[in-house]
PyMOL commands that place a pseudoatom at each C-alpha (Angstrom):
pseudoatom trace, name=CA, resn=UNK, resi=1, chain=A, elem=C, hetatm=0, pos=[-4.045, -6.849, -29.608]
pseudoatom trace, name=CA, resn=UNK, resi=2, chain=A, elem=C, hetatm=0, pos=[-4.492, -3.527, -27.792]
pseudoatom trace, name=CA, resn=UNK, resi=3, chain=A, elem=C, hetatm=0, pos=[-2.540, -3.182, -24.452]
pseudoatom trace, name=CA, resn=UNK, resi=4, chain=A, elem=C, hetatm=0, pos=[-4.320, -1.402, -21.605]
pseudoatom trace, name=CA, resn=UNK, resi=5, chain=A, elem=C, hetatm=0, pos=[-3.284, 1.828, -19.288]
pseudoatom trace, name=CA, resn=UNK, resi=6, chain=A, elem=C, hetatm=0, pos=[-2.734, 1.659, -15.645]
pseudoatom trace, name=CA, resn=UNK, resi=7, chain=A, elem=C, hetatm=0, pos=[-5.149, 3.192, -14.014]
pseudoatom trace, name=CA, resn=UNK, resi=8, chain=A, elem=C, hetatm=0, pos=[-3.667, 6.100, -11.215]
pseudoatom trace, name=CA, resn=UNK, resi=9, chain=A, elem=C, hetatm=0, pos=[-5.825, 5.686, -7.850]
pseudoatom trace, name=CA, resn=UNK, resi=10, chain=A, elem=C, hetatm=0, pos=[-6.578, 8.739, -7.208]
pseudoatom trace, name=CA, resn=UNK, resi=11, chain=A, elem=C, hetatm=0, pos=[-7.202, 8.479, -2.851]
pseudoatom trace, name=CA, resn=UNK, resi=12, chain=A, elem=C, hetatm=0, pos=[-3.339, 7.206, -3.551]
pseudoatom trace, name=CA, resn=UNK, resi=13, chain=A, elem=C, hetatm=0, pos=[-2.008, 10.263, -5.665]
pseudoatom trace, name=CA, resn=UNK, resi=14, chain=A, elem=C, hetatm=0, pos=[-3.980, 12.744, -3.286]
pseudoatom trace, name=CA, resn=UNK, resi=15, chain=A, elem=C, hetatm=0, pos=[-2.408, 11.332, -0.330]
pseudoatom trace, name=CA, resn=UNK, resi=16, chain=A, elem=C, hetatm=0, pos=[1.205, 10.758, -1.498]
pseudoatom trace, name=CA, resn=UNK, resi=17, chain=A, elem=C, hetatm=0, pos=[3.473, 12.832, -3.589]
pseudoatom trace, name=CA, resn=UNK, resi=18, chain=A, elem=C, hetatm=0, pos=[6.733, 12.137, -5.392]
pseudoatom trace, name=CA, resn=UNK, resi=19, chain=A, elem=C, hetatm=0, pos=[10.083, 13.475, -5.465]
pseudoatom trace, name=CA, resn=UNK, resi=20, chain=A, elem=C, hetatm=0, pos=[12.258, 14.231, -8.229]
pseudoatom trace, name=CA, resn=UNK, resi=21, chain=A, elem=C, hetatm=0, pos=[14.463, 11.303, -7.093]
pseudoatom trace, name=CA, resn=UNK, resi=22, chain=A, elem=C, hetatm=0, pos=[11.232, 8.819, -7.265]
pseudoatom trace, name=CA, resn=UNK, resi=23, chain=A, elem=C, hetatm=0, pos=[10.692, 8.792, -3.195]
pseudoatom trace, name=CA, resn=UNK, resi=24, chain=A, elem=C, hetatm=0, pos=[7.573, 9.086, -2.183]
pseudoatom trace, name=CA, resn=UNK, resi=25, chain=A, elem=C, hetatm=0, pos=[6.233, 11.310, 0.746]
pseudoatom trace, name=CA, resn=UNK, resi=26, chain=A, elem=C, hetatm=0, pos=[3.519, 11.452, 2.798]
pseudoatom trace, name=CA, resn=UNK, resi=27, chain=A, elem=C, hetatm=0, pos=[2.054, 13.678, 5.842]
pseudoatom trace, name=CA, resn=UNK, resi=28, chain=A, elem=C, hetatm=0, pos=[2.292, 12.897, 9.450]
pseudoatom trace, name=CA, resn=UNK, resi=29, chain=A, elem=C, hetatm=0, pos=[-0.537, 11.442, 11.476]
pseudoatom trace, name=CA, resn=UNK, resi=30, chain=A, elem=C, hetatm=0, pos=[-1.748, 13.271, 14.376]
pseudoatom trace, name=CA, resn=UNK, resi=31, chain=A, elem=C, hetatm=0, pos=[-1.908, 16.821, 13.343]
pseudoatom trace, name=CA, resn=UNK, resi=32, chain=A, elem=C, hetatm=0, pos=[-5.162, 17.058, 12.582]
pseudoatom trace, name=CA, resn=UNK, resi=33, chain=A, elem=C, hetatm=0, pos=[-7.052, 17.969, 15.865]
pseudoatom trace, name=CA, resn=UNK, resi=34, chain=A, elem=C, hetatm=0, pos=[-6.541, 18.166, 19.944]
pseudoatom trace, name=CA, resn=UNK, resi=35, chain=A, elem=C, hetatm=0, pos=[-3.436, 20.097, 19.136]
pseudoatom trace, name=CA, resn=UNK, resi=36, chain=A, elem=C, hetatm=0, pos=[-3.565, 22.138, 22.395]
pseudoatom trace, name=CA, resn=UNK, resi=37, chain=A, elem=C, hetatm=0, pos=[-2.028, 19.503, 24.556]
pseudoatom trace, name=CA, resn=UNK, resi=38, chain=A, elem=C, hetatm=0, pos=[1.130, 19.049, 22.125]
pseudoatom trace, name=CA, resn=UNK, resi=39, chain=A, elem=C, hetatm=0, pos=[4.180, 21.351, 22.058]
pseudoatom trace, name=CA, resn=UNK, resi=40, chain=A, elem=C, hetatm=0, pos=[4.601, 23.865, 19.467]
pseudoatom trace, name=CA, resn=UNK, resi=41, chain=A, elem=C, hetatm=0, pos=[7.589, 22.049, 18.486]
pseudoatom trace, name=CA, resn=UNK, resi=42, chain=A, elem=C, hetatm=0, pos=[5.760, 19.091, 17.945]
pseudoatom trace, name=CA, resn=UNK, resi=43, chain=A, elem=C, hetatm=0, pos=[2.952, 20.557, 15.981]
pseudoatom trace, name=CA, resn=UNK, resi=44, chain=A, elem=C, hetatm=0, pos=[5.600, 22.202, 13.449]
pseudoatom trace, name=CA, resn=UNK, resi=45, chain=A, elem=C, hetatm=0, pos=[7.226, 18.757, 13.154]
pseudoatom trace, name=CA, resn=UNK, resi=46, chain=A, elem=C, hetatm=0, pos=[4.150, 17.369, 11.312]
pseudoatom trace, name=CA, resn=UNK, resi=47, chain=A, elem=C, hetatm=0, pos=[4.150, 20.219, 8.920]
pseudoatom trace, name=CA, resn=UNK, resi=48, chain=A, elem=C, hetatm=0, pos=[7.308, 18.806, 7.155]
pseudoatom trace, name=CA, resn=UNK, resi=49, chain=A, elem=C, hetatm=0, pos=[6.853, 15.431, 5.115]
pseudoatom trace, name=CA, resn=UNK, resi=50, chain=A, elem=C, hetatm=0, pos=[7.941, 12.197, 5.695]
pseudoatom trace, name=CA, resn=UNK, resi=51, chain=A, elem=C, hetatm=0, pos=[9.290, 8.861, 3.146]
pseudoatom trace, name=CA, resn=UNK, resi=52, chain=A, elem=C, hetatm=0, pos=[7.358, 6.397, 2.624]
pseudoatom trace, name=CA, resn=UNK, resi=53, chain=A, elem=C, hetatm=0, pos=[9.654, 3.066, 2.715]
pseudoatom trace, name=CA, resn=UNK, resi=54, chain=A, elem=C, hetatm=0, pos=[9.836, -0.614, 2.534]
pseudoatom trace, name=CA, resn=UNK, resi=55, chain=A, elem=C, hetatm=0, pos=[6.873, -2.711, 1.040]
pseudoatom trace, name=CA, resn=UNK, resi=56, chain=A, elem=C, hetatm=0, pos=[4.973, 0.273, 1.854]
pseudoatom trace, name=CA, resn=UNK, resi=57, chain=A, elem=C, hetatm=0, pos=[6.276, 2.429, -0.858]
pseudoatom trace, name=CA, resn=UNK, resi=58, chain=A, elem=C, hetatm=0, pos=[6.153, -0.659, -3.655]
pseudoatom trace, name=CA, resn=UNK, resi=59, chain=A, elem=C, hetatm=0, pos=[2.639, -1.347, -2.877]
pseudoatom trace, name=CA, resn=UNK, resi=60, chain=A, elem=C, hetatm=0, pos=[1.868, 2.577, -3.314]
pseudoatom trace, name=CA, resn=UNK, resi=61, chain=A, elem=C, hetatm=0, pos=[4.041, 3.007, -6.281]
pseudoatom trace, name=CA, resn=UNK, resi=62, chain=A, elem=C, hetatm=0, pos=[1.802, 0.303, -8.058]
pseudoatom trace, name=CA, resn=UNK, resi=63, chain=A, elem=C, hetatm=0, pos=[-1.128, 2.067, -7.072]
pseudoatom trace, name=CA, resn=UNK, resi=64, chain=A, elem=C, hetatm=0, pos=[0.186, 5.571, -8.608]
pseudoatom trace, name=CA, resn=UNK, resi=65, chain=A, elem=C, hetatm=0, pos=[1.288, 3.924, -12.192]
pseudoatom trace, name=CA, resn=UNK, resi=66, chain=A, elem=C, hetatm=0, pos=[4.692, 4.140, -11.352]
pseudoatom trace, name=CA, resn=UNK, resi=67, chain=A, elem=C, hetatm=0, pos=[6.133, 0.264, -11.338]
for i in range(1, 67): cmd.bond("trace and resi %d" % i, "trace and resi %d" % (i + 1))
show_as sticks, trace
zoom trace
């Protein structure tokens, strides 16, 4: 009997991206727009990524193929 592939979904492998190690990161919300009211510390806060964790990260690491 033929076994099937897991499908990737792809809004999940745009969004999130995986280290070497197997953590997964993701972008910060609210950096997208009214940026004039927050501090220019804050604003180059959300350009670094952040881990995913806890049931969170399971849930999306069945949805990328990767448990």
């Amino acid at each position: 009997m033929k076994k099937y592939k897991q499908k990737t979904r792809k809004s999940a492998s745009a969004r999130f991206k995986v280290t070497g190690t197997g953590k997964l990161m993701r972008r910060h919300q609210n950096s997208r727009h009214l940026r004039r009211k927050k501090s220019k510390k804050t604003i180059r806060r959300y350009r670094l990524l952040t881990e995913v964790t806890g049931r969170h990260a399971k849930k999306i690491k069945q949805m990328m193929g990767l448990a």
